[in-house]
Backbone as JSON Lines, residues from 0, in Angstrom:
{"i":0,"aa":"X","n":[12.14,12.45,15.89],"ca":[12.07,11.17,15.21],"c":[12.09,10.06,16.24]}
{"i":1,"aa":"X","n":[11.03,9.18,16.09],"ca":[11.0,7.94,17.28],"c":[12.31,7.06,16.91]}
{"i":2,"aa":"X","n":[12.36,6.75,17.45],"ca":[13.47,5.18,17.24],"c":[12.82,4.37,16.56]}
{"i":3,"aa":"X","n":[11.87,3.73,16.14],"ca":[11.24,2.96,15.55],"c":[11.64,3.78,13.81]}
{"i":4,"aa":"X","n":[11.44,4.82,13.92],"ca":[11.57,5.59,12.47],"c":[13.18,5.42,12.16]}
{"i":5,"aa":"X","n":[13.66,5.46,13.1],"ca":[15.46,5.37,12.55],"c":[15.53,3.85,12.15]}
{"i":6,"aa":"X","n":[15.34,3.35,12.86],"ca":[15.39,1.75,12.61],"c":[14.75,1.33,11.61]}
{"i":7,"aa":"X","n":[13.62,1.97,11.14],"ca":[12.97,1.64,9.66],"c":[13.89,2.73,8.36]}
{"i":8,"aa":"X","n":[14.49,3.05,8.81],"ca":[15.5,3.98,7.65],"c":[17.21,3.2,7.42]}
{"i":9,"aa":"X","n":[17.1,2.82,8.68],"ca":[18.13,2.01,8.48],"c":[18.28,0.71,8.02]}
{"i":10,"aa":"X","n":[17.08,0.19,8.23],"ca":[16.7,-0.99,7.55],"c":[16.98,-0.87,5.75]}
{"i":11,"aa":"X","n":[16.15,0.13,6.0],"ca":[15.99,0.43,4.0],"c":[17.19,0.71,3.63]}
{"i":12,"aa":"X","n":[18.39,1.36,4.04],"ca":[19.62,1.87,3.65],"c":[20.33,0.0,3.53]}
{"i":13,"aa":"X","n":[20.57,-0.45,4.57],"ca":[20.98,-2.07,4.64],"c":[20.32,-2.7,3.13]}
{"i":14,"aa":"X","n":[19.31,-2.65,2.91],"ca":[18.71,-3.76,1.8],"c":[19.14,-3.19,1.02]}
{"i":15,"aa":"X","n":[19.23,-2.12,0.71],"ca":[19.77,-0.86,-0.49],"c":[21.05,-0.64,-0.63]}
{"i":16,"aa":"X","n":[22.09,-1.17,0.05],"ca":[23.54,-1.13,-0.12],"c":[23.79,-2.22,0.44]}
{"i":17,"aa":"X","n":[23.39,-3.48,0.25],"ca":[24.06,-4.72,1.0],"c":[25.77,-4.47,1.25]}
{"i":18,"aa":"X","n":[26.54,-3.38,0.69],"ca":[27.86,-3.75,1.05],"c":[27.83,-3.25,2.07]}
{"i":19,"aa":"X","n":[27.13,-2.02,3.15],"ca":[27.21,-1.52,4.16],"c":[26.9,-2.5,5.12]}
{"i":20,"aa":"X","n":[28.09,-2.55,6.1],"ca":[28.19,-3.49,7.39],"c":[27.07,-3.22,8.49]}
{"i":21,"aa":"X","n":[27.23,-1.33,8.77],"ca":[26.94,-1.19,9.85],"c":[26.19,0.07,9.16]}
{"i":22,"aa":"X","n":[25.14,0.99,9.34],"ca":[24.68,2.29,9.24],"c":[24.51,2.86,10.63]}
{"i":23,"aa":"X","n":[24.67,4.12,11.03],"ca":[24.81,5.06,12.29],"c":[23.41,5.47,11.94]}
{"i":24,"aa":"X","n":[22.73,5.74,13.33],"ca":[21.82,6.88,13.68],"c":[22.12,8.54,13.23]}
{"i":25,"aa":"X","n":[23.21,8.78,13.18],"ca":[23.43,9.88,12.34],"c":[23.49,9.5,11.4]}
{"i":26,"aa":"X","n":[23.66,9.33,10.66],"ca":[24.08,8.9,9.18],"c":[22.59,8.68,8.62]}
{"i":27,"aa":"X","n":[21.62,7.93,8.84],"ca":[20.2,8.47,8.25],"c":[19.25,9.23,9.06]}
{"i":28,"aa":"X","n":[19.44,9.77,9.77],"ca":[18.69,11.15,10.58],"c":[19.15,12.1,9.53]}
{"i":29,"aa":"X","n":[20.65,12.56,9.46],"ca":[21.14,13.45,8.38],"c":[20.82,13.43,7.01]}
{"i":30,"aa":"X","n":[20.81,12.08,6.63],"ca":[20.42,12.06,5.03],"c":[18.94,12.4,4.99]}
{"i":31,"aa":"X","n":[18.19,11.72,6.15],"ca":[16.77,12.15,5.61],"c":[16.65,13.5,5.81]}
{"i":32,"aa":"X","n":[16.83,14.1,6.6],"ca":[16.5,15.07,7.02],"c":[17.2,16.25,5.81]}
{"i":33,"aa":"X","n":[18.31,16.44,5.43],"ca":[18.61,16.4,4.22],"c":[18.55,16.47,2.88]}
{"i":34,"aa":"X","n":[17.89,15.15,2.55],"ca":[17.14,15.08,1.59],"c":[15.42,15.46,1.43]}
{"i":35,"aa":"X","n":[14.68,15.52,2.56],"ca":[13.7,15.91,2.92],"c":[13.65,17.92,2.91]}
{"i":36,"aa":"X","n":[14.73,18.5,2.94],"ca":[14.88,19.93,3.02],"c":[15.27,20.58,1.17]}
{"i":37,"aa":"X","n":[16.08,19.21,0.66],"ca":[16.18,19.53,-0.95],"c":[14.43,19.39,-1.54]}
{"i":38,"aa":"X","n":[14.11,18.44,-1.05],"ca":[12.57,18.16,-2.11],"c":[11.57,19.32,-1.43]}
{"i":39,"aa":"X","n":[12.11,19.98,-0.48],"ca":[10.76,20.86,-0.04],"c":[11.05,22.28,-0.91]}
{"i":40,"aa":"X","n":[12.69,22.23,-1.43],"ca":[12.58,23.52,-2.11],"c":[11.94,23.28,-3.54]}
{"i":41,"aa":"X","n":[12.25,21.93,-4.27],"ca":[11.39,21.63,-5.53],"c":[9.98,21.76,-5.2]}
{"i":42,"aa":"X","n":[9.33,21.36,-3.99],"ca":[8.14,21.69,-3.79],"c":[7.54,23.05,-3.74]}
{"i":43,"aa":"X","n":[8.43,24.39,-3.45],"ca":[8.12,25.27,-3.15],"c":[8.48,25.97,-4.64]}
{"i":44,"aa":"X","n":[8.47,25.53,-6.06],"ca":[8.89,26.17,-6.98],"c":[10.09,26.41,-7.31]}
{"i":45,"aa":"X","n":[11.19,26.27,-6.03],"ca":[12.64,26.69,-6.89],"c":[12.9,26.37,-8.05]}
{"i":46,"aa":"X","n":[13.88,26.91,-9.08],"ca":[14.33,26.81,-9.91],"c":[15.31,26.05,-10.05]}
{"i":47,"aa":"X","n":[15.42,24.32,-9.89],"ca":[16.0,23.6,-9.87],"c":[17.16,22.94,-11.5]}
{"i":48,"aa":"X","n":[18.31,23.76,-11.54],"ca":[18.95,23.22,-12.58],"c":[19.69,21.45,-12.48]}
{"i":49,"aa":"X","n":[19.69,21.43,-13.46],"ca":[20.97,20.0,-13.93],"c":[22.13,19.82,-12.9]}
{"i":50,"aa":"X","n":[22.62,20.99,-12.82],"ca":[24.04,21.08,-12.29],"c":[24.55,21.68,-11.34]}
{"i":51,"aa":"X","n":[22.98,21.86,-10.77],"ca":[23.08,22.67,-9.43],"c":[23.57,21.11,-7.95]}
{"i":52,"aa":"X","n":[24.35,22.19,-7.28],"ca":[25.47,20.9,-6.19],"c":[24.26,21.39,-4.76]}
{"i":53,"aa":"X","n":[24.72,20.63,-4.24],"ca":[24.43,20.89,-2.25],"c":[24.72,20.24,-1.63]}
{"i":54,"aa":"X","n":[25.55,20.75,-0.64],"ca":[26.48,20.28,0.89],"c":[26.15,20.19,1.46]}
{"i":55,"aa":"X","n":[26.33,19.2,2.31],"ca":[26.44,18.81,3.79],"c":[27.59,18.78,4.69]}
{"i":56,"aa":"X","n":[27.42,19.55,5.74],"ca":[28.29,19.78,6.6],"c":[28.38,19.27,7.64]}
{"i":57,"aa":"X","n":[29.01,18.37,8.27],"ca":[29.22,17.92,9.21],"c":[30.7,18.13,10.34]}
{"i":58,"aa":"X","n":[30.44,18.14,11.48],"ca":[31.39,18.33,12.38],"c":[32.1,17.15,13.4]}
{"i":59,"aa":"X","n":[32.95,16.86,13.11],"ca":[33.27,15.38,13.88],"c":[34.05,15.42,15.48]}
{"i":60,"aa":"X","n":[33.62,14.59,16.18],"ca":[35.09,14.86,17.65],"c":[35.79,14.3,16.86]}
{"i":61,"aa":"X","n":[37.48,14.81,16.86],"ca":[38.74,13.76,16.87],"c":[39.54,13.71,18.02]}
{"i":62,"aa":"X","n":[39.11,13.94,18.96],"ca":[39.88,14.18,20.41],"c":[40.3,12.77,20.33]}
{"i":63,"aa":"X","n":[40.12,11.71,20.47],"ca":[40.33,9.91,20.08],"c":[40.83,9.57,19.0]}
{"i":64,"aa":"X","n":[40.73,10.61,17.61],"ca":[41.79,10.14,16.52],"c":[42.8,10.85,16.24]}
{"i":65,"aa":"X","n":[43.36,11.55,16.9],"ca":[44.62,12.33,16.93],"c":[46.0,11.79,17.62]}
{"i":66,"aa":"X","n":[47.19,11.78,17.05],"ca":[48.12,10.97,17.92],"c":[49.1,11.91,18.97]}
{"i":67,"aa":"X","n":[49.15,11.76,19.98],"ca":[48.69,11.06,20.71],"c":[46.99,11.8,20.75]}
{"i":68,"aa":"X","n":[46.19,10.88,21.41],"ca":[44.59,11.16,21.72],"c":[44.41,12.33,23.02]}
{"i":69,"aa":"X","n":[43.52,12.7,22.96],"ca":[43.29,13.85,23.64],"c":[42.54,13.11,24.79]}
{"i":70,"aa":"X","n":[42.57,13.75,26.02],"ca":[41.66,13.2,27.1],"c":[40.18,13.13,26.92]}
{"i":71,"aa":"X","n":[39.59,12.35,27.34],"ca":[37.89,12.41,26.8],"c":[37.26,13.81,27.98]}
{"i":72,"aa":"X","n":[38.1,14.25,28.66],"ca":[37.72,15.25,29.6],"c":[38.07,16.26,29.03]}
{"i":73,"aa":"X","n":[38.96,16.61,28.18],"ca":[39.36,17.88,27.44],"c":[38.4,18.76,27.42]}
{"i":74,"aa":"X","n":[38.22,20.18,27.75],"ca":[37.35,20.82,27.7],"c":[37.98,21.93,26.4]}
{"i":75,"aa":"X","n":[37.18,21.97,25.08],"ca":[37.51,22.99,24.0],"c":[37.24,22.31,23.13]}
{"i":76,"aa":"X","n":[37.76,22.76,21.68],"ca":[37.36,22.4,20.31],"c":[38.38,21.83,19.51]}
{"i":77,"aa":"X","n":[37.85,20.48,19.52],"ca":[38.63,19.54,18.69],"c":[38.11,18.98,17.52]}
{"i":78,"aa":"X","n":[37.38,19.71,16.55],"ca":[36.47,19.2,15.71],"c":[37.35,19.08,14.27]}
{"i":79,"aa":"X","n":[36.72,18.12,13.63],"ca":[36.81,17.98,11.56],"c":[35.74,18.4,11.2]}
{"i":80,"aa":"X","n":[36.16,18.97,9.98],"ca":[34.63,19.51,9.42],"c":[34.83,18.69,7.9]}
{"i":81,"aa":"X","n":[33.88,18.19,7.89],"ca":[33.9,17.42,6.49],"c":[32.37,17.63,5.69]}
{"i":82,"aa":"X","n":[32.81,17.93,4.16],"ca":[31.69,18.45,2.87],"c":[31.23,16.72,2.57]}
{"i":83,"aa":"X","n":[30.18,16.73,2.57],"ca":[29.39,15.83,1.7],"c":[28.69,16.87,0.45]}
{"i":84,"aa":"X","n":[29.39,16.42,-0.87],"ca":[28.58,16.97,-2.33],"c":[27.6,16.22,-3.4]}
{"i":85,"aa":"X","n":[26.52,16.4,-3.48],"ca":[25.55,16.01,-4.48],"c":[25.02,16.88,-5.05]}
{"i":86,"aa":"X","n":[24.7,16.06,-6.48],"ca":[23.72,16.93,-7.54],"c":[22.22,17.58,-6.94]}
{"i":87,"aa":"X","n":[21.79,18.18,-7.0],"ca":[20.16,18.41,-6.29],"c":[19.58,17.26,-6.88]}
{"i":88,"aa":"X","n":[19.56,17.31,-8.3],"ca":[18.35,16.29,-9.03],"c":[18.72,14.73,-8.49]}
{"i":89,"aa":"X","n":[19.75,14.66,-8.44],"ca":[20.05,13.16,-7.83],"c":[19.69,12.77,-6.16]}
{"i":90,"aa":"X","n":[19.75,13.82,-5.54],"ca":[18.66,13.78,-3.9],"c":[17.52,14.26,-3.98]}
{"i":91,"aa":"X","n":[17.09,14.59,-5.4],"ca":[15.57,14.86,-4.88],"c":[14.57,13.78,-5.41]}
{"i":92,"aa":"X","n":[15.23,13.05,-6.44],"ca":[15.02,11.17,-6.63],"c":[14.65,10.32,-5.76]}
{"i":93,"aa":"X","n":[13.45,9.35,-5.52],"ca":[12.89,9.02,-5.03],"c":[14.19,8.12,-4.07]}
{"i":94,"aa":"X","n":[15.7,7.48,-5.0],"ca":[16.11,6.82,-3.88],"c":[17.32,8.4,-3.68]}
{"i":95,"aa":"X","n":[17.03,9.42,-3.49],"ca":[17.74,10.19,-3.18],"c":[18.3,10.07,-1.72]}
{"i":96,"aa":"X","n":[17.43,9.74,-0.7],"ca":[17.59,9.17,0.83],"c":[18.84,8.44,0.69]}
{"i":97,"aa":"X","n":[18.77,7.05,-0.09],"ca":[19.89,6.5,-0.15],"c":[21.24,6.79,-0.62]}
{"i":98,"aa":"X","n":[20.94,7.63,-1.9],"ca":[22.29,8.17,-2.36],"c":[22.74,9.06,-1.14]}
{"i":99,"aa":"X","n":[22.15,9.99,-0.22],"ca":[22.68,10.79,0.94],"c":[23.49,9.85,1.85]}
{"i":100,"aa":"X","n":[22.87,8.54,1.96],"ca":[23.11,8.22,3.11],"c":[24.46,7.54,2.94]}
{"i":101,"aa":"X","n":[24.45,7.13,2.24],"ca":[26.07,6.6,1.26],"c":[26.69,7.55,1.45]}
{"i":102,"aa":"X","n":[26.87,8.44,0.74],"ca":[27.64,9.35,0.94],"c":[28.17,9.82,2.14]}
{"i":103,"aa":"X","n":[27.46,10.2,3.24],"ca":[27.55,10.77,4.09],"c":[28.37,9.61,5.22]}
{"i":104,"aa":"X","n":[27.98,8.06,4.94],"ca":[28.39,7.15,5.65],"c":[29.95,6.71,5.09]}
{"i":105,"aa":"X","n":[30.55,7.01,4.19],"ca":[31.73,6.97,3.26],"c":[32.51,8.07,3.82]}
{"i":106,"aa":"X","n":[31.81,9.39,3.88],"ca":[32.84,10.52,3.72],"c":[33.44,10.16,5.74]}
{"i":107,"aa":"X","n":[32.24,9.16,6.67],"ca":[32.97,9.84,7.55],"c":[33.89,8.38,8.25]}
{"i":108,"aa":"X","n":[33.09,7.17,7.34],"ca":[34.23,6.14,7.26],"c":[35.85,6.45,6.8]}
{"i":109,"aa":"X","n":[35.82,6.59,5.41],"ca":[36.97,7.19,4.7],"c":[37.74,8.2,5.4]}
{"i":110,"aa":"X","n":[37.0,9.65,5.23],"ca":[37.59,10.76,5.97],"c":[37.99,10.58,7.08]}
{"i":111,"aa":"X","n":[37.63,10.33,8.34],"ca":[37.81,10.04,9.81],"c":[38.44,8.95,9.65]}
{"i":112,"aa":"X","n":[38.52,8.1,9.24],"ca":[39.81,7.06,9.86],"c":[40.26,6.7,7.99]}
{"i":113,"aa":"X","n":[41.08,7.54,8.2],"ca":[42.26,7.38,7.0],"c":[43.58,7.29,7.59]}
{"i":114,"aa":"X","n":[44.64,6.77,6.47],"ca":[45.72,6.42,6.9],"c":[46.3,8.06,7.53]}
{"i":115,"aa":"X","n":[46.15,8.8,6.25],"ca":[47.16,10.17,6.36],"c":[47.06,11.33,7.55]}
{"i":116,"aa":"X","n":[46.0,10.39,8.21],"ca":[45.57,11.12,10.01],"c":[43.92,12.12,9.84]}
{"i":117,"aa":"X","n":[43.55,12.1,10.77],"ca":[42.41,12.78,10.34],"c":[42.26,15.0,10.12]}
{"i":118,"aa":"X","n":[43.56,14.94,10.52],"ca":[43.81,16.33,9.93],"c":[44.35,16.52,9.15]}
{"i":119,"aa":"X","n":[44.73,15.5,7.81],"ca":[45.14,15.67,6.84],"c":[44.24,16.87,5.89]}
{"i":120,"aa":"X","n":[44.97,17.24,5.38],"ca":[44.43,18.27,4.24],"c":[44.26,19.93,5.06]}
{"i":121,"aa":"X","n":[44.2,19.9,6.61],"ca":[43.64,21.06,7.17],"c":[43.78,22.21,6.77]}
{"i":122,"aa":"X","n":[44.62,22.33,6.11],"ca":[45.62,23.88,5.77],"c":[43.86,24.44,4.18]}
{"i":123,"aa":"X","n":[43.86,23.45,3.73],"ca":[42.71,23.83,2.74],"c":[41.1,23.77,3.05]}
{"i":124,"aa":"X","n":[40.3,23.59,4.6],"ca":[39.53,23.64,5.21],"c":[39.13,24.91,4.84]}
{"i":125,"aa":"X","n":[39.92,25.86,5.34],"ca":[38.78,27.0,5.14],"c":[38.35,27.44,3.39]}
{"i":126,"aa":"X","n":[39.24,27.4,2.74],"ca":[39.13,27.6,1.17],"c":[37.88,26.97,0.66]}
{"i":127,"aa":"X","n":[38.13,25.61,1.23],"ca":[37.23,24.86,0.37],"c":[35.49,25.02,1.15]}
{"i":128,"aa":"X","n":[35.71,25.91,2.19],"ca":[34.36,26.35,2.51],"c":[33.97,27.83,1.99]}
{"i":129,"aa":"X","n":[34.49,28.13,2.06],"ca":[34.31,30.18,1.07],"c":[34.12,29.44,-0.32]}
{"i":130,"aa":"X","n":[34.43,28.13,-0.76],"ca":[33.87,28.16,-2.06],"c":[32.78,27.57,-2.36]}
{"i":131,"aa":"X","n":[31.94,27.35,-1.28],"ca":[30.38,27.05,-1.34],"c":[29.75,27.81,-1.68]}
{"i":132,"aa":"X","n":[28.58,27.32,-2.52],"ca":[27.68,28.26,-2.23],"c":[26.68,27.91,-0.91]}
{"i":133,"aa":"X","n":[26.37,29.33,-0.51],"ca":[25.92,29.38,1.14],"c":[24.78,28.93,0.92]}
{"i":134,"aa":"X","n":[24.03,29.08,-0.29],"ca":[22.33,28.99,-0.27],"c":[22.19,27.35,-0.62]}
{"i":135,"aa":"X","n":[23.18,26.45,-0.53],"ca":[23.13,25.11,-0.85],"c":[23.97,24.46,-0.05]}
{"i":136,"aa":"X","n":[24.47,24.95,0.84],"ca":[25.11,24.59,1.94],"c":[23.81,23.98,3.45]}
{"i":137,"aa":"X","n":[23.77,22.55,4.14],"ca":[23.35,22.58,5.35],"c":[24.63,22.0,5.82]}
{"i":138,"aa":"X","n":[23.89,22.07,7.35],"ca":[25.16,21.42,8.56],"c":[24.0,21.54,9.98]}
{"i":139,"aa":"X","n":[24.95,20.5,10.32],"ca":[24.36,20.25,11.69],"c":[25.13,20.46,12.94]}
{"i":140,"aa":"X","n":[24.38,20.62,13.82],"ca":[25.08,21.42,15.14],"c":[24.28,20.56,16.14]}
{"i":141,"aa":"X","n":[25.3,19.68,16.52],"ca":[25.08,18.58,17.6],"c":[24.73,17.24,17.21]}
{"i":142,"aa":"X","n":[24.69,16.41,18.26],"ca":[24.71,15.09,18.13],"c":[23.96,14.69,19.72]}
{"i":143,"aa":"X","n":[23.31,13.74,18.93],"ca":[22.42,12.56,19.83],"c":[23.29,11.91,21.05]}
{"i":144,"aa":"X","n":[24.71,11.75,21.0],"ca":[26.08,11.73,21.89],"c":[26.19,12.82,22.75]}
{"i":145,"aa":"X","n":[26.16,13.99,22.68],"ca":[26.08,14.54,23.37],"c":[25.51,15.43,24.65]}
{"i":146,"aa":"X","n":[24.3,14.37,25.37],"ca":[23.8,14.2,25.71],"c":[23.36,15.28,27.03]}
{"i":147,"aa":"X","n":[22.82,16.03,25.86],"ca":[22.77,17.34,26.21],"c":[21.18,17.56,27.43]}
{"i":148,"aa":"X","n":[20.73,16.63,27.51],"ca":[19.54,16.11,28.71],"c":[19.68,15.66,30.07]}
{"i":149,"aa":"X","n":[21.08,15.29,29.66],"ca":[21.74,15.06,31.35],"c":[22.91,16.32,31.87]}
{"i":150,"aa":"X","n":[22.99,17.29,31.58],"ca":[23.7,18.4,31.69],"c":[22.89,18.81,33.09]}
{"i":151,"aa":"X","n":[23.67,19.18,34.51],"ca":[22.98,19.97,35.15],"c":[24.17,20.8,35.82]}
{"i":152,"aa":"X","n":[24.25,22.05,36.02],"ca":[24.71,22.94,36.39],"c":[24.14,23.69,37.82]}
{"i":153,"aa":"X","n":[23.75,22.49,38.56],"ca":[23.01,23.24,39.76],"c":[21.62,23.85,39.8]}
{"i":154,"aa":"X","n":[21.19,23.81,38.85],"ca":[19.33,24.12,39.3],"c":[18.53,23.18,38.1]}
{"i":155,"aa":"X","n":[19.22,22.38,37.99],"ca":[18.25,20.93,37.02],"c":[18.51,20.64,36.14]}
{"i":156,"aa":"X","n":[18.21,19.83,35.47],"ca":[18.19,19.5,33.74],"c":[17.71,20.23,33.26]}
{"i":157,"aa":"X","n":[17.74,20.18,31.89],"ca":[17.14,20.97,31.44],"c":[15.58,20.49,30.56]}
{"i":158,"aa":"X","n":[14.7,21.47,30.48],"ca":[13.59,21.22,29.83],"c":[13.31,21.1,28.52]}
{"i":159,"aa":"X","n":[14.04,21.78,28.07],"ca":[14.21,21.91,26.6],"c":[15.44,22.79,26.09]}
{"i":160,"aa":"X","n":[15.79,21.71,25.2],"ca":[17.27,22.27,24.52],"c":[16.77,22.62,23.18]}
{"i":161,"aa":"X","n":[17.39,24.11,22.57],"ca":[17.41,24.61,21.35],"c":[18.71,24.72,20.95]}
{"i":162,"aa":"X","n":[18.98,24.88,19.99],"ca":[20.17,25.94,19.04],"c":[19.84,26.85,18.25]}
{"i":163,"aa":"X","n":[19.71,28.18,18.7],"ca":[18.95,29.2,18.26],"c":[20.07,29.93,17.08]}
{"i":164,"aa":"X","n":[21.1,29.68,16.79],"ca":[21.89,29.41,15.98],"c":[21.2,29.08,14.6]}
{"i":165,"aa":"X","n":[20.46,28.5,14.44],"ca":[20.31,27.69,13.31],"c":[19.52,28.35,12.44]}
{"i":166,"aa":"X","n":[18.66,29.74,13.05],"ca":[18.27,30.53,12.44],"c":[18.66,31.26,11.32]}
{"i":167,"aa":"X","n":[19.65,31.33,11.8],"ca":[20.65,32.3,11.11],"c":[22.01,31.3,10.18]}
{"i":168,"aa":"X","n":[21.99,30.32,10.63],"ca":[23.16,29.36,9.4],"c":[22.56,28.82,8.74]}
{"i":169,"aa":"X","n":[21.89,28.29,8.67],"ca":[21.0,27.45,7.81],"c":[20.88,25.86,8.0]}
{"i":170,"aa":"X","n":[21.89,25.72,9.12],"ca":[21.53,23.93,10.27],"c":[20.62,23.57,10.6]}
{"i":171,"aa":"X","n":[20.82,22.27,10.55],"ca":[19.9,22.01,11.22],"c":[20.24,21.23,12.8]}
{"i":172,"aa":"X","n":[19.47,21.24,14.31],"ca":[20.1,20.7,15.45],"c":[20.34,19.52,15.57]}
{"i":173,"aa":"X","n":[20.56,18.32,16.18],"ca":[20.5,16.88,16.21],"c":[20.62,17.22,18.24]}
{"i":174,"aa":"X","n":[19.94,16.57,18.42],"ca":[19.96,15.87,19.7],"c":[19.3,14.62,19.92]}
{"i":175,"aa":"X","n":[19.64,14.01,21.2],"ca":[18.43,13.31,21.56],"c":[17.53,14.33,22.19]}
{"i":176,"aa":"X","n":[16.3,12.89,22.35],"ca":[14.6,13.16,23.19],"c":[15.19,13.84,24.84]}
{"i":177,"aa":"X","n":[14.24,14.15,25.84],"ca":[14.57,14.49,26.91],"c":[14.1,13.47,27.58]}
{"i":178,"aa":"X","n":[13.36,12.74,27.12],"ca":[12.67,11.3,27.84],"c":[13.39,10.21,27.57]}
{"i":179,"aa":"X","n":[14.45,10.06,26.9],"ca":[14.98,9.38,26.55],"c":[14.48,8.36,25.08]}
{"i":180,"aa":"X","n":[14.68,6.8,25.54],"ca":[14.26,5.92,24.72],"c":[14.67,6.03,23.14]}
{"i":181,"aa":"X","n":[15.69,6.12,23.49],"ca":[16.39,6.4,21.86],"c":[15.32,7.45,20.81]}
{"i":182,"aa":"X","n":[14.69,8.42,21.1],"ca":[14.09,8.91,20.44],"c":[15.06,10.03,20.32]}
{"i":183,"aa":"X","n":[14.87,10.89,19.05],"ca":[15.76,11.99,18.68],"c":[15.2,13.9,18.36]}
{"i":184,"aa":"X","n":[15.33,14.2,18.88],"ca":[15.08,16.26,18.46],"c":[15.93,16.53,17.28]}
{"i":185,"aa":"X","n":[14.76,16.92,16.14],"ca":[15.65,17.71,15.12],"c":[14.99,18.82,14.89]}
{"i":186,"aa":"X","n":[16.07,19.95,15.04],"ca":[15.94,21.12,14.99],"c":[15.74,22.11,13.38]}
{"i":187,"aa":"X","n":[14.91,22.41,13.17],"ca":[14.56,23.34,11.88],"c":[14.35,24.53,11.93]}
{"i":188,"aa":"X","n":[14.93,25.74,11.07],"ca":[14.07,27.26,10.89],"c":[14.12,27.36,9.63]}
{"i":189,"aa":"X","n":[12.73,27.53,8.68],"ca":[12.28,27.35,7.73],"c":[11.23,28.64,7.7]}
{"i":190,"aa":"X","n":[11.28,29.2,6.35],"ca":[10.41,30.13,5.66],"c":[9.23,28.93,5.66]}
{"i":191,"aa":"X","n":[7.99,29.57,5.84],"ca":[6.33,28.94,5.74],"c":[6.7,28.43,4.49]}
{"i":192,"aa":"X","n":[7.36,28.42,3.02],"ca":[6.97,27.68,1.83],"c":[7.68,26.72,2.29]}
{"i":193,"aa":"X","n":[8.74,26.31,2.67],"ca":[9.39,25.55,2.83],"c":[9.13,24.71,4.27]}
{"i":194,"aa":"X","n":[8.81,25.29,5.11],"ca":[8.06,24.17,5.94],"c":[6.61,23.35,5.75]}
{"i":195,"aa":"X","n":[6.8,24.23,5.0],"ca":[5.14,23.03,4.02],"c":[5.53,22.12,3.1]}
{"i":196,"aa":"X","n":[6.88,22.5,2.34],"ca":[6.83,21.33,1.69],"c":[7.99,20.5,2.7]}
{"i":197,"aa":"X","n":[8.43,20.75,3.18],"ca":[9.04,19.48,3.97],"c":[8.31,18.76,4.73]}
{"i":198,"aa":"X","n":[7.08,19.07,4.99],"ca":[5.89,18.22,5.66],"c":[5.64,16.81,4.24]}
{"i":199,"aa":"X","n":[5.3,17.66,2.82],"ca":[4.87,16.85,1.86],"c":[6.12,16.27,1.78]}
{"i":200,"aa":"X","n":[7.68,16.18,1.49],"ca":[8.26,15.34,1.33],"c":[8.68,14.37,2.35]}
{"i":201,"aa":"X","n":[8.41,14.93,3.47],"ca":[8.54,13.71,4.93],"c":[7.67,12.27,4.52]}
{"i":202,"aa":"X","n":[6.39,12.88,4.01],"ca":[5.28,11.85,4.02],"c":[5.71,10.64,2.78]}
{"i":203,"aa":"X","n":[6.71,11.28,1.73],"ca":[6.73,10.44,0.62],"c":[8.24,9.53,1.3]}
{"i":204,"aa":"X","n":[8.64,9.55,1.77],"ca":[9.52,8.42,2.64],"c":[8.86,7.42,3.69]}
């Protein structure tokens, strides 16, 4: 996704929720991308009910919201995992983009900086993920922050970054470009019906 495309998504989210101050580059990379993977399964025939749900999974640093804060050098896993839930029929709605992006910009306003600390609730994390369903479950694995293009370990940068991971969970990647310029890599593994229609619902945004 160019930068020019985030900036025109974020634009539309701003006119579309005047109460939102600020919208993140994650926050509509994820919703579109997102909502662009629900309308490719209506495109591909699924059997889309009323009352059918789908998650979004996201993974947060709290190494900085934990008391005391963790060193920004910490090497290990300090992550939140937080559910974003919607109806299918309500993201596969033309302003479905926007209802994602709300959501997703709430759960990590709210969730991540709440009074009751950001590991409040932890003890019910895993429960409340065994009670997904898996086939309506996405999540993403990485961030545009983590600037996974300037990594060198003694024989260069790298040329190209994957998460071959994603095959098999059903994520999708987030990075940045390797050229930089605020441009972004998003990572997909998709059955042929479904990468066809996420081509046709890309185009209707």
């Amino acid at each position: 996704m160019h930068q020019s495309d985030v900036q025109r998504l974020k634009q539309i989210v701003l006119e579309k929720c005047p109460k939102l101050s600020r919208v993140s580059t994650f926050t509509v990379t994820c919703a579109y991308v997102w909502t662009c993977l629900i309308k490719s399964r209506g495109a591909s025939g699924e059997d889309i009910k009323e009352n059918d749900l789908e998650h979004f999974m996201i993974g947060a640093d709290c190494r900085s919201l934990i008391a005391p804060p963790l060193p920004a050098n910490y090497f290990g896993n300090c992550l939140v995992n937080r559910i974003i839930t919607a109806k299918t029929v309500e993201l596969m709605q033309e302003s479905g983009f926007i209802k994602a992006a709300g959501l997703i910009g709430e759960v990590i306003r709210e969730k991540l900086h709440n009074k009751g600390g950001v590991l409040n609730g932890a003890e019910k994390w895993l429960s409340e993920i065994e009670g997904l369903n898996p086939e309506r479950v996405v999540g993403v694995a990485g961030s545009p922050k983590f600037a996974v293009y300037d990594m060198d370990f003694g024989w260069g940068k790298p040329r190209k970054s994957e998460v071959i991971s994603i095959d098999t969970t059903g994520s999708i990647s987030l990075n940045e470009c390797r050229d930089g310029k605020g441009d972004l890599e998003v990572g997909l593994s998709l059955p042929k019906v479904f990468a066809s229609g996420i081509m046709e619902a890309k185009d209707q945004h």
